[in-house]
NUMAR-461584 format. One line per 4 residues: for each residue y, x, z of N, C-alpha, C. Coordinates in pm, whole numbers. Example, Ala and Ser with C-alpha at 12.3 -4.5 7.8 and 13.67 -1.06 7.14 Angstrom:
! residues 2
-569/1319/780/-450/1230/780/-330/1320/780  -225/1285/708/-106/1367/714/3/1290/787;
***
This chain:
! residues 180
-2494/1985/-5320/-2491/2123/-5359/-2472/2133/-5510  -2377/2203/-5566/-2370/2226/-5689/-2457/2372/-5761  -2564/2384/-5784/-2618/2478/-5838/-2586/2566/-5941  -2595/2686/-5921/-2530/2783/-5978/-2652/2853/-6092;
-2631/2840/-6226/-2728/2804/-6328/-2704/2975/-6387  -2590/3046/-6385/-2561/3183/-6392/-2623/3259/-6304  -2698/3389/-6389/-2779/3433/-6333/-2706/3555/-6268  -2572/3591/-6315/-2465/3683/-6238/-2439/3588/-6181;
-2391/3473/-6101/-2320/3423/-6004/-2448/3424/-5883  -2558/3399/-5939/-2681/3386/-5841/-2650/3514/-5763  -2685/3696/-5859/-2652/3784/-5792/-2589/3803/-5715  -2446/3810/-5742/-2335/3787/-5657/-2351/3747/-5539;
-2365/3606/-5526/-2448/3531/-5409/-2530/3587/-5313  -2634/3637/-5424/-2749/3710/-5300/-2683/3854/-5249  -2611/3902/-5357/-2552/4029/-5283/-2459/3974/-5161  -2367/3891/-5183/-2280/3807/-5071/-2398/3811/-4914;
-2497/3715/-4944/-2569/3694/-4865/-2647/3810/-4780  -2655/3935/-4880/-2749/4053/-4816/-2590/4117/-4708  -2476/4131/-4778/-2426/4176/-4706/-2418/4128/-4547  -2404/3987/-4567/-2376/3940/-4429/-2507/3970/-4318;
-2622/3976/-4438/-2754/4005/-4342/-2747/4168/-4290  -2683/4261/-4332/-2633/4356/-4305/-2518/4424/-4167  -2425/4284/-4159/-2388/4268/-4067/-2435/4179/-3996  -2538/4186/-3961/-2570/4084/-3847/-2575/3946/-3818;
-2523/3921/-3947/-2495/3709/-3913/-2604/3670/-3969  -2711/3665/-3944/-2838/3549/-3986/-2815/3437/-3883  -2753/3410/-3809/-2738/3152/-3811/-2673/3208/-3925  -2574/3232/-4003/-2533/3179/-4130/-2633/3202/-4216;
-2711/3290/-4245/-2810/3292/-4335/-2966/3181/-4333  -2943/3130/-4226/-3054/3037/-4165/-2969/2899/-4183  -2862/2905/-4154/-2805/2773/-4174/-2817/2742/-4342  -2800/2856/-4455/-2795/2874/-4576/-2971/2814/-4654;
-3034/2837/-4531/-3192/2773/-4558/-3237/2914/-4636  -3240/3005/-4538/-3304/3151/-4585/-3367/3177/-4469  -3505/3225/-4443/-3549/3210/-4296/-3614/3370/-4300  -3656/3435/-4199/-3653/3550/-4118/-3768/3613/-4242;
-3851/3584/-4288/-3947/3636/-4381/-3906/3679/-4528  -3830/3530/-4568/-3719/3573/-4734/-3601/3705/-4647  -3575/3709/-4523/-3451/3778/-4525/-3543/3935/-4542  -3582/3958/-4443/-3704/4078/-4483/-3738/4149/-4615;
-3746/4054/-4674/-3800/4070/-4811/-3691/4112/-4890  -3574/4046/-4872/-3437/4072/-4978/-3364/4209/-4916  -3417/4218/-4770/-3342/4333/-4749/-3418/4469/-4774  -3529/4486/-4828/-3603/4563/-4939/-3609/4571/-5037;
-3600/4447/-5107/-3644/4462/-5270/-3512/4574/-5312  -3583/4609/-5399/-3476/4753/-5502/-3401/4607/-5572  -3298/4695/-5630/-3181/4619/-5680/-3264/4578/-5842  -3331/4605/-5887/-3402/4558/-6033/-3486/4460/-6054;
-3538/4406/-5912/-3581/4304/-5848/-3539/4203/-5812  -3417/4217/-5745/-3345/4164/-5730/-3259/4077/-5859  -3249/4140/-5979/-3211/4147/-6059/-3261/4046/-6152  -3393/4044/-6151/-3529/4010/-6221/-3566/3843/-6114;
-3501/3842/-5992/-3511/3750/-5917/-3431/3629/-5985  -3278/3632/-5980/-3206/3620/-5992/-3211/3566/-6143  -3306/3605/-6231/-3339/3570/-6368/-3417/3438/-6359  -3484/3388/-6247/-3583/3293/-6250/-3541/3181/-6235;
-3531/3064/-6359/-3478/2964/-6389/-3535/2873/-6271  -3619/2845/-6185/-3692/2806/-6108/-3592/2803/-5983  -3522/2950/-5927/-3460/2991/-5779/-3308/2895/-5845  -3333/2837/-5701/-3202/2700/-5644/-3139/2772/-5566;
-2985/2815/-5625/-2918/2897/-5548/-2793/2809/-5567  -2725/2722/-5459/-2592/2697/-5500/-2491/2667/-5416  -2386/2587/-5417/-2231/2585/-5355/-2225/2489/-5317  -2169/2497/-5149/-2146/2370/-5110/-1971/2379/-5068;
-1881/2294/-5101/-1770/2283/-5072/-1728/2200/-4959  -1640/2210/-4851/-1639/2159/-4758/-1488/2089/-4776  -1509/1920/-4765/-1408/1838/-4831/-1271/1868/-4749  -1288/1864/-4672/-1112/1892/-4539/-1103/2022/-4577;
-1130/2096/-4628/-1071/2247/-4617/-1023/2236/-4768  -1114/2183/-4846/-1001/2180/-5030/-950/2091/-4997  -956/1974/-4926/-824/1897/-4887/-690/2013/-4845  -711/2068/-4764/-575/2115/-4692/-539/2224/-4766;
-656/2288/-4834/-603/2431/-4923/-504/2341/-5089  -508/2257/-5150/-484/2180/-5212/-307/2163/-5204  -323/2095/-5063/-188/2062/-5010/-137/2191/-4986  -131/2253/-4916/-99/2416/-4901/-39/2455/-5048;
-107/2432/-5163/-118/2489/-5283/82/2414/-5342  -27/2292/-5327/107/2204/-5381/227/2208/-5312  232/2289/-5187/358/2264/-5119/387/2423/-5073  323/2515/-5131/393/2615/-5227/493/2576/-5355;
401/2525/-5438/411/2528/-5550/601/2483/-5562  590/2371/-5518/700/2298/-5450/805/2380/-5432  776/2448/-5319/866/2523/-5273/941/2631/-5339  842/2689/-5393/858/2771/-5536/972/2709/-5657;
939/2585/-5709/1018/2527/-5751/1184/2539/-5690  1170/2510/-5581/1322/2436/-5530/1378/2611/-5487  1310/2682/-5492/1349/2843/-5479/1435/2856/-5601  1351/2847/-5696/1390/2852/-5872/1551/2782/-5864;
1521/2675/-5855/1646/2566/-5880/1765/2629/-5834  1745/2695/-5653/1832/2714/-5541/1942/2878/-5626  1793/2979/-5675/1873/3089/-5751/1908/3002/-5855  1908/2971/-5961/1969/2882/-6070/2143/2848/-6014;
2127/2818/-5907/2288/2740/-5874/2330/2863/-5745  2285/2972/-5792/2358/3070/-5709/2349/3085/-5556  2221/3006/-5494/2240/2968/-5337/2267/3145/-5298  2342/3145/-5151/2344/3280/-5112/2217/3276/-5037;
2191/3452/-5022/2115/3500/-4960/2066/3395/-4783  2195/3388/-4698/2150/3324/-4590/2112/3187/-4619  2112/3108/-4698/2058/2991/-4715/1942/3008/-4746  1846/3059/-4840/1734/3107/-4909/1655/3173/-4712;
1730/3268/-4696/1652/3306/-4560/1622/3199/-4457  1685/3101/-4438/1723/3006/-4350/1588/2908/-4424  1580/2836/-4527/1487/2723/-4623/1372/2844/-4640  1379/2925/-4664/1218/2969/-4704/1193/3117/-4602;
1275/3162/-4580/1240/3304/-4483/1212/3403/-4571  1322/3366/-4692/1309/3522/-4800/1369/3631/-4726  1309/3707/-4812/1430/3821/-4731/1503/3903/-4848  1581/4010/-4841/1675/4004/-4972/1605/4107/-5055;
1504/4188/-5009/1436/4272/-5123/1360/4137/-5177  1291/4050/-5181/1196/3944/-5251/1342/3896/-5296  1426/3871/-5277/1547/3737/-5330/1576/3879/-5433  1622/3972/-5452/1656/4034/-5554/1535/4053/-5664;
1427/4073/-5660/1274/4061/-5747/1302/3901/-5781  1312/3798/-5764/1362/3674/-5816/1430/3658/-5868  1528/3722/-5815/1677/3738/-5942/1677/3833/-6035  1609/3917/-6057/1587/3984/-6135/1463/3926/-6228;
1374/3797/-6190/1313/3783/-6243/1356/3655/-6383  1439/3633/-6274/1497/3480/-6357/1640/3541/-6449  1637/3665/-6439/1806/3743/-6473/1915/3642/-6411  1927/3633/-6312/2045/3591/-6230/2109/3701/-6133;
2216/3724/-6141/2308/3721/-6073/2372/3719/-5930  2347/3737/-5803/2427/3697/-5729/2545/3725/-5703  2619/3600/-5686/2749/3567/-5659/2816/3698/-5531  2882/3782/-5552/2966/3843/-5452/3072/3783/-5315;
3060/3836/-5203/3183/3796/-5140/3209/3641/-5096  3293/3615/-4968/3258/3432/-4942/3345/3337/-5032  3267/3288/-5046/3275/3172/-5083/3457/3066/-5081  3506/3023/-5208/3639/2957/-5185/3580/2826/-5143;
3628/2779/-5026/3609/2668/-4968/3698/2547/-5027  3657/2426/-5009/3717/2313/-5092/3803/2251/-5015  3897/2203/-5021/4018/2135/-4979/3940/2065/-4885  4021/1998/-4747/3988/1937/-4629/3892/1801/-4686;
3956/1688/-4799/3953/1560/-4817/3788/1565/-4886  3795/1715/-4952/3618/1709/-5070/3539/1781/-4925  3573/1912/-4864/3483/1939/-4721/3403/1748/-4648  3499/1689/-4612/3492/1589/-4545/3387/1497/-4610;
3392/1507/-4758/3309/1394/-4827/3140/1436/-4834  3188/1583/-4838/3055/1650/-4842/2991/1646/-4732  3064/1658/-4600/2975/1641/-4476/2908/1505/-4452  2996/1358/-4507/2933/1251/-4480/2786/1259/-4595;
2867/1302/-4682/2715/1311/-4793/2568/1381/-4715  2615/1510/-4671/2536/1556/-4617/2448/1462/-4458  2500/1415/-4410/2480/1363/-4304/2375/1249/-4357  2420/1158/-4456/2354/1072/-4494/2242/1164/-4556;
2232/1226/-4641/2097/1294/-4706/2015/1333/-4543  2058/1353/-4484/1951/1432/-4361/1883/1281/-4288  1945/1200/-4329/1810/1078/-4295/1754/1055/-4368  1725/1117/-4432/1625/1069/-4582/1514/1172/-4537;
1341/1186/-4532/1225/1268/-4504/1268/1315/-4631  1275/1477/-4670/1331/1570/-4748/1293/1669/-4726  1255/1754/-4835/1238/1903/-4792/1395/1952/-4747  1492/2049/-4677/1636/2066/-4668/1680/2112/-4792;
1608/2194/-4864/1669/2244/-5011/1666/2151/-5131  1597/2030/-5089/1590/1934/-5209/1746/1836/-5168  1748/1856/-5013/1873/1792/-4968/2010/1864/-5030  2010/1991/-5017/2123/2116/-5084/2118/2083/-5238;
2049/2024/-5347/2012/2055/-5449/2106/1881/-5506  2036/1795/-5380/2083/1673/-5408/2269/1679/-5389  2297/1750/-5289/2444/1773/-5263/2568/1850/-5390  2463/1927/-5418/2499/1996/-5596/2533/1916/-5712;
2427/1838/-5658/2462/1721/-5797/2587/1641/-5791  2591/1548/-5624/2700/1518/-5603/2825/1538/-5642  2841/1682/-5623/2953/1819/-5636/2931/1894/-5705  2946/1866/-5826/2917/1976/-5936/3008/2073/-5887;
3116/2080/-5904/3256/2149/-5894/3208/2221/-5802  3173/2214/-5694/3165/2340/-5540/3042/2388/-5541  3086/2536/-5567/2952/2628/-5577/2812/2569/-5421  2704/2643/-5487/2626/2621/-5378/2669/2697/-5261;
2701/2803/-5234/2716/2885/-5118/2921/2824/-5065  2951/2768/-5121/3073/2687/-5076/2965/2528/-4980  2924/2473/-5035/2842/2349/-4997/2756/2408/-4877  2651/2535/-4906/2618/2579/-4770/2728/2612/-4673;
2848/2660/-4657/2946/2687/-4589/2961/2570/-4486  3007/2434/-4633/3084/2340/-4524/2994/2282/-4471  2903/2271/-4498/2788/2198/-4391/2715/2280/-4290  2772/2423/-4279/2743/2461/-4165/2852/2530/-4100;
2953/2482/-4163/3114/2499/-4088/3126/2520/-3955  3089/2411/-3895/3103/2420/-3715/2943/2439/-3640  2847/2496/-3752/2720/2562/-3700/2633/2428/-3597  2646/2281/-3690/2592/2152/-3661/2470/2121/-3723;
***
């Protein structure tokens, strides 16, 4: 337990705690090691008391964190964060709207608040497609990137590099040319 040495975080706490005793959940307040006599008591005292409680360097009030859940909130975090990133990158090189919907499930009021955030641009109208011989190189490229464990937009991003020359929404085209 990490103890909470603030005598506003203590409050907080006990207000946290009165509420729930309010609704009805005492096992959580019993599991918390508050038993039927302290609950009684807190659900009376006037708030200046409470107050004055909460002052007493003595009361052990503190936090317990539960390791698998900041494990997974963590990862969650970072694979936003991530994602966020390769969003950034994707407006940066002009991806169109259906690619962005397709990799993240934007939709085009949020994709315009992005582009407006980053002052970009989107590209109008489809896309000039690349001669048969660069289409062709791009699909083997592509093919090979999709055996690689990849997020798909880090795969689109890697294909950019490849191909400087062919816009992103040309590169989304030919790799979904025959809808494979």
């Amino acid at each position: 337990m990490i103890a909470l040495d603030d005598e506003n975080l203590r409050f907080l706490t006990l207000t946290m705690l009165l509420s729930r005793l309010e609704h009805g959940d005492l096992a959580a307040l019993r599991e918390a090691g508050i038993n039927d006599r302290q609950m009684q008591r807190l659900r009376t005292m006037p708030v200046s008391e409470m107050v004055r409680l909460c002052s007493i360097k003595s009361l052990k009030i503190g936090i317990a964190v539960d390791e698998a859940s900041l494990d997974h909130a963590i990862r969650m975090v970072d694979r936003i964060s991530e994602e966020l990133l390769l969003l950034e990158q994707l407006l940066a090189r002009h991806a169109p709207l259906s690619m962005l919907s397709e990799l993240f499930g934007i939709q085009s009021g949020d994709l315009a608040l992005h582009r407006k955030i980053l002052c970009e641009q989107p590209k109008r109208g489809r896309p000039a497609l690349p001669d048969q011989d660069t289409r062709d190189r791009i699909n083997m490229h592509w093919h090979d990137l999709k055996r690689l464990d990849m997020h798909e937009a880090k795969r689109y991003l890697a294909l950019s590099e490849r191909f400087p020359e062919v816009s992103m929404a040309a590169l989304y085209a030919v790799v979904n040319e025959f809808g494979v």
